[in-house]
N, C-alpha and C positions, 0 to 999 in steps of 0.2 A: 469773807472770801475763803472759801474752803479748798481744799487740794489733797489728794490721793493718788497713789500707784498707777490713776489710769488717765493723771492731767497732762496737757500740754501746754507749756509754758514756751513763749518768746518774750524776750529781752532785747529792745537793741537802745546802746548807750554808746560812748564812748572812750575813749584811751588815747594819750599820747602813747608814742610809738620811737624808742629811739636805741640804735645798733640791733635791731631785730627782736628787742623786749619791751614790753607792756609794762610803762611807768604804773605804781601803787596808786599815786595819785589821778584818780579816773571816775567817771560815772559810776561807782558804787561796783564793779565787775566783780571782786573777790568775797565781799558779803553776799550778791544776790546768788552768786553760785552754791556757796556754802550755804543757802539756807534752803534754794530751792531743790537741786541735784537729789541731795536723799531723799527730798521728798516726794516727788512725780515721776511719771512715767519718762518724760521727755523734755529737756531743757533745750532752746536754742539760744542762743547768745549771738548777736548781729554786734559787734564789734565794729566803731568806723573810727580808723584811727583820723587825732586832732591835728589842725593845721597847725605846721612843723614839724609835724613827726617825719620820719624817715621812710613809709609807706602812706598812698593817700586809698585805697580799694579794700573797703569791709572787709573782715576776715571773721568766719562763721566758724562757732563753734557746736559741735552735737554733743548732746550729755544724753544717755540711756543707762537704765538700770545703774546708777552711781559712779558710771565710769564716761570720760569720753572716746565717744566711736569713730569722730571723723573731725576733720576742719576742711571748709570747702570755701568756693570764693565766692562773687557775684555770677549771674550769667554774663555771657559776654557782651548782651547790648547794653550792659551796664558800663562799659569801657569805652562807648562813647563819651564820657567824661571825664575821662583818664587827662587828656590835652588838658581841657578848663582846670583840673586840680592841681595838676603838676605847675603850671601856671601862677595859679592862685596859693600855692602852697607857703606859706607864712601868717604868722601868728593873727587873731583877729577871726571876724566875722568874715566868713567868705561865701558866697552864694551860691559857685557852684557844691560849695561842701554841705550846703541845707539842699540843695536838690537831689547829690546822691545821699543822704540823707531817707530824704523821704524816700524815695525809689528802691533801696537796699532793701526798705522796709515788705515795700511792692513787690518785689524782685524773688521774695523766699517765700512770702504768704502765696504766692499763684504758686509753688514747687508743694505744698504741703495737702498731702490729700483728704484730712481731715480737716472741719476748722479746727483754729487754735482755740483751745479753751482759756487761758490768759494772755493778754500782751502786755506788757511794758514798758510804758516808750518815753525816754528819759529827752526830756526837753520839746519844746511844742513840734516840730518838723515830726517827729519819732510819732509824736500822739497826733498829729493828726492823719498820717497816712492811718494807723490805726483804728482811727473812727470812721473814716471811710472803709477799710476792707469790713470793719462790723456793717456796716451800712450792706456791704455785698454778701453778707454771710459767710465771710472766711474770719473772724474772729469774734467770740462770746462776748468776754467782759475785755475793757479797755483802760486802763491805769496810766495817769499823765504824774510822771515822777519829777520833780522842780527841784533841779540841783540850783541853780543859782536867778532868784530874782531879784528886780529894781526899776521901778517905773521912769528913772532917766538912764536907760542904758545906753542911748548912741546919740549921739550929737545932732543928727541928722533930725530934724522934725520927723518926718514922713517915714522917716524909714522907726524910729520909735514908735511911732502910732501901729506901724504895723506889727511889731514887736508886740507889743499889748494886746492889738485886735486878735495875735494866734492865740495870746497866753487866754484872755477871756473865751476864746471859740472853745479850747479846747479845755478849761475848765469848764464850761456849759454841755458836754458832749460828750467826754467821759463820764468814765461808769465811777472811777475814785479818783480822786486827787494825790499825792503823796508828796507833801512840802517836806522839805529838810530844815526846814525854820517853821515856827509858830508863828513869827512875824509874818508870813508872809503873806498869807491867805486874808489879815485886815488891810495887808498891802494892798491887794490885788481891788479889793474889794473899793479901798479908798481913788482907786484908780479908774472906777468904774465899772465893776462886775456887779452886777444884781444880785445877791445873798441868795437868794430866793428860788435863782435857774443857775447857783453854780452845784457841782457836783459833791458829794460829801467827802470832807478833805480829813487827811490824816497825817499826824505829825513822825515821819519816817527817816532818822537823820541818818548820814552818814559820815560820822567821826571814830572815836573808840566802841570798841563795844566790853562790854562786864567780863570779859574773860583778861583786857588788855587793861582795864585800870583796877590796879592799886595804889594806895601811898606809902611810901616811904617815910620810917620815923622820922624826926627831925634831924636825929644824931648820922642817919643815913645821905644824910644831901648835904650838897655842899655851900657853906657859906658864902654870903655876897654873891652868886649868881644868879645870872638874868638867860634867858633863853628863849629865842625864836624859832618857832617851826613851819616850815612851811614853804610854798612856794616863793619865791625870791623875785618878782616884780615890782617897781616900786612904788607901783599904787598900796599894796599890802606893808609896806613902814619898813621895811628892812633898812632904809637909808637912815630913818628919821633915830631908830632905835642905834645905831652906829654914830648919827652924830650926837647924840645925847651923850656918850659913854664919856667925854671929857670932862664935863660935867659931877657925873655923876664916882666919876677915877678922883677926881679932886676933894672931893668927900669922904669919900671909901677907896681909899687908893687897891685894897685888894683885889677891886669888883672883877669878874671877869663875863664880858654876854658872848652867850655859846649860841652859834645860830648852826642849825641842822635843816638840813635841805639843800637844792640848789645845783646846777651845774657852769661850766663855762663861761660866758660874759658874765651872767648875774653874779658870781661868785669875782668874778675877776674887778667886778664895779665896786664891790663893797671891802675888797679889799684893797685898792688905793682909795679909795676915802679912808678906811684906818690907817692907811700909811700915812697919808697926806694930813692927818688929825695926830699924827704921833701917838696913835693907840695902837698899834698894833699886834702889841704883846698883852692888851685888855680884849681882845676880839679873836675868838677861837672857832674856825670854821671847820663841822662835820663832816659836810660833806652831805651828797644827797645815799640818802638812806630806805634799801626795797623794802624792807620785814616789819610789816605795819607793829609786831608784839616789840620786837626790837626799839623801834620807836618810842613807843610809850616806854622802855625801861631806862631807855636816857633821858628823856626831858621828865620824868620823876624824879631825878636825882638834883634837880634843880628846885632854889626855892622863889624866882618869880617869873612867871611866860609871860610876855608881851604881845598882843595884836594891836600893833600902833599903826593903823590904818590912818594913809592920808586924807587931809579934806581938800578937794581939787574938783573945781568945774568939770560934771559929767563923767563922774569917778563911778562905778557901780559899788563901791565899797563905802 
């Protein structure tokens, strides 16, 4: 896929959204800017903030010549949805948010007078308005970027099958795949996609990138420390990692685990369980943290990180 001074690239992914800022944690927004911006003529960035965010209506960003030129919003028949999201607005799959969704997508591709020479549409709803405007000739090549897959993602039979049916549609239809796991694409495949008619996939994560890791000598980190990062849900272990520490205090009475991330209830859950564990003073909470380089220079200074993901009927984890 090549790109120069005279491409145009859309993007649409999205962001939780909370007091009027764009949490870090997001569809990839601050690497794809940074990589594509200096490179092409024209960036657009379809932003749809995540259910619970504090706005539920795309907010578009323009990037020209390295800089941005404007932020613009939907049209307004896009605001026939405004009721349904407001509505709908808490955590979870929500339908009317996969409709404006695809539609945001619709919505900017009819405003562009050229077509787009790349799109990128982060999760199957993104990628397939996508393959259809190719279909109309308002965009060249089409890129299906897979932030998160699992072939028991919802409880629901039918509503999983459909799940699956977009993920195979629009790996068969795309022009590239872009997994964030290596896993995923034998996933996919064990799930039912024909190797044969799916698209050529690329392993494209979004974690650190070579500028944010280094190590720390030994004598630089601190002893006995455990450290969690990350979103604070409790299918992701943060509970499990908290009740361990009694345990593991009884052994190593120094130990202390540093979890970094996290706002509000999540925070407020995990600290009465250390209360109510009489650990408390072994359980040190960061706090949620913007500065992805930031990030990485705390949880180096720790010598073990935890991803104690639960095992739980119809967990995606």
């Amino acid at each position: 896929m090549m790109v120069n001074a005279t491409t145009t690239v859309l993007i649409a992914t999205f962001s939780p959204w909370k007091s009027g800022q764009r949490l870090p944690i997001n569809g990839n927004v601050e690497p794809m800017l940074d990589f594509f911006v200096p490179k092409v003529g024209k960036t657009v960035l379809i932003d749809q903030p995540y259910t619970g965010s504090d706005m539920v209506m795309p907010r578009i960003e323009v990037y020209e010549k390295r800089r941005r030129v404007g932020v613009f919003s939907s049209s307004f028949w896009m605001y026939v949805l405004y009721p349904l999201l407001m509505a709908t607005n808490y955590e979870g799959t929500q339908i009317p948010f996969k409709l404006r969704d695809f539609f945001s997508v619709i919505d900017w591709a009819a405003r562009e007078k050229k077509p787009i020479d790349i799109f990128i549409g982060f999760e199957a709803m993104n990628a397939l308005a996508g393959i259809l405007l190719k279909r109309l000739g308002k965009i060249n090549s089409v890129v299906y970027y897979v932030s998160d897959y699992t072939p028991m993602r919802y409880k629901q039979p039918w509503f999983n099958s459909l799940y699956l049916w977009l993920d195979r549609f629009c790996a068969m239809h795309a022009d590239w795949i872009w997994d964030v796991s290596p896993a995923m694409q034998p996933a996919r495949i064990a799930a039912g996609l024909k190797k044969k008619l799916s698209a050529p996939e690329l392993h494209v994560p979004n974690a650190l990138y070579p500028k944010q890791i280094h190590a720390e000598h030994l004598d630089q980190t601190i002893p006995y420390s455990l450290v969690f990062m990350g979103t604070l849900g409790s299918d992701n272990g943060p509970d499990l990692a908290v009740a361990a520490m009694p345990d593991v205090v009884k052994k190593f009475p120094q130990s202390k685990l540093h979890i970094v991330g996290g706002t509000g209830a999540d925070v407020g859950r995990l600290q009465q369980l250390a209360k109510s564990l009489s650990i408390q003073d072994s359980v040190i909470f960061h706090g949620f943290v913007s500065d992805r380089e930031e990030i990485s220079k705390i949880i180096r200074r720790f010598r073990l990180a935890l991803a104690p993901y639960v095992a739980r009927p119809g967990s995606g984890r």
